[in-house]
Residue, then its C-alpha position, 0 to 999 in steps of 0.5 A: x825924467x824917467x817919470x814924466x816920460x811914464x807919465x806923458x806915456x800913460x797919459x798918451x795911452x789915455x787919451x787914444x783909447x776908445x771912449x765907448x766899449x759896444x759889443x755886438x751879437x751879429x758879425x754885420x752889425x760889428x763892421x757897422x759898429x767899426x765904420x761908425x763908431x771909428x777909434x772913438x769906439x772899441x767894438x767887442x764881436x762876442x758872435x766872432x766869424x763862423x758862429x751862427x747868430x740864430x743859435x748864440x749863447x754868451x758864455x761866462x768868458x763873451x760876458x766877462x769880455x763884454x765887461x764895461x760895455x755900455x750898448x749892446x748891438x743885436x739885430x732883433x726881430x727875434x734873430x738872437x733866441x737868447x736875448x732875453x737872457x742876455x737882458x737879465x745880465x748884460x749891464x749896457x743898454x741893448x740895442x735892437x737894431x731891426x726893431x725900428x726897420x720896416x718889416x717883412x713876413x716869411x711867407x709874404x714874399x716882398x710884402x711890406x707892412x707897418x710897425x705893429x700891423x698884425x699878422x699870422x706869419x712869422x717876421x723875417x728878421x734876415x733885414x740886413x739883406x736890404x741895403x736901404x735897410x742897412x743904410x736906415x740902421x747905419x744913422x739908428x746906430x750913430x745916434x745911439x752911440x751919439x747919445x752914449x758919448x755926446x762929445x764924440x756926436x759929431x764924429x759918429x755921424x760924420x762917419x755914418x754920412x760917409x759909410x751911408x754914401x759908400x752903401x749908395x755906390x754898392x746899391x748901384x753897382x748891385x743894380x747894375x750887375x742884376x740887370x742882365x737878368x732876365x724877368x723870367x729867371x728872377x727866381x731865387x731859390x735859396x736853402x732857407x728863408x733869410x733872402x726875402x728882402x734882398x727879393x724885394x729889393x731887386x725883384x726876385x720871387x724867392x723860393x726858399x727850401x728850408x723857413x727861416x732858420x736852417x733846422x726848418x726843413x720841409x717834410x716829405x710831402x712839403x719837399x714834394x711840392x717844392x720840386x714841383x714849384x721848382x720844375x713849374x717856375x723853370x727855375x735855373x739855379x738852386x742856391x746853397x748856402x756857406x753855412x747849411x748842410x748841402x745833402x738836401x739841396x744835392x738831393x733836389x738838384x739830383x731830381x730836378x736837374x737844375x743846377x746848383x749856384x755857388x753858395x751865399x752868404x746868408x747871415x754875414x759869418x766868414x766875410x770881412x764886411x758887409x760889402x763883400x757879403x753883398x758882392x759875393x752873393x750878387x756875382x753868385x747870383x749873376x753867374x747862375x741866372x744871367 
């Protein structure tokens, strides 16, 4: 008796556990891969809560977590610096998530450009700012852990329809929030370059201070004509950031006299979802420009 019951308890164990093993380089892409992929899928973070996704480097001990991953989750347009190591090593298909979204270009300020259009400024790969984008990202990653575990198909795509329509609702609130904002505030000054999506989404001109990772920082004379930009646009806010060095933005604040909104959530860390990223940076946002 004591062994069937082993047995019926092993077999149990089995059957409820995850198929698919998918480990995942950015903390957005991980509540993606949950809301997706539901019990059918073991989602490892190897970035956890508080590292920065520009700057991740696996370590013998993400990898060995990693193990028996079959897909890999990164958000790419050159985000993650060491994936290229990680392709050499890592057994799972990697997945790019942003590679098959429509791009933007750090200077372009809300300028979009087709697949493979060449061009002299660096791609913005901060996509997941862009709810439409999000919602395109959500069916890429359901059809690709359809086609690692076929006979979860169904299920993926199910869940990817009813988080497709969760992320409706949260576009309309945001727009709705937003539209007490007056034309002439639409300004987005932010501490770097990771909010142009969110702009040309919602209508904004961003004004980044820093480029597109936080050690880009303006010399001297860039810093000058910052200021200058910022006083000439009577921009209400400056924005800093949960995970950036505040010394410059209080040094510019301190010269110009605009205030200084509450920090945002620029690359998804310290938040428990994708929703609550958004929402947070909307109030923020709302606090300060309305």
């Amino acid at each position: 008796m004591r062994r069937l019951l082993l047995l019926f308890l092993l077999g149990s164990s089995w059957l409820n556990a995850a198929e698919l093993k998918v480990a995942t380089l950015h903390p957005l892409l991980g509540d993606l891969a949950r809301k997706v992929g539901g019990e059918a899928v073991e989602v490892v973070d190897l970035i956890g809560p508080n590292a920065d996704p520009h700057h991740f480097e696996p370590t013998p001990a993400d990898l060995q977590r990693a193990e028996g991953a079959a897909l890999f989750l990164a958000a790419g347009l050159g985000l993650e610096a060491d994936l290229p190591a990680l392709k050499s090593i890592a057994r799972g298909r990697i997945l790019e998530v942003g590679a098959s979204l429509p791009i933007l270009y750090a200077e372009d300020h809300g300028h979009a450009h087709e697949e493979g259009e060449l061009h002299e400024h660096a791609i913005d790969p901060h996509w997941w700012h862009s709810i439409d984008r999000f919602r395109r990202a959500t069916l890429i990653v359901a059809e690709a852990f359809a086609t690692a575990s076929p006979r979860h198909a169904d299920e993926f795509r199910k869940n990817a329809a009813a988080y497709r329509e969760s992320l409706d609702t949260l576009e309309r609130w945001v727009r709705v929030r937003l539209a007490g904002i007056p034309r002439e505030k639409r300004q987005l000054a932010t501490a770097h370059a990771a909010f142009n999506y969110f702009c040309a989404d919602f209508g904004f001109e961003p004004i980044p201070v820093a480029g597109l990772n936080r050690e880009q920082t303006p010399d001297p004379a860039q810093l000058s004509r910052l200021i200058g930009e910022l006083k000439a646009h009577r921009v209400a806010a400056v924005f800093p950031e949960k995970e950036s060095n505040p010394k410059l933005l209080q040094a510019i604040t301190s010269d110009t006299g605009i205030r200084s909104g509450e920090p945002l959530i620029a690359d998804g860390t310290n938040v428990v979802s994708y929703e609550a990223m958004f929402r947070h940076n909307v109030e923020a946002i709302v606090k300060a420009l309305k």
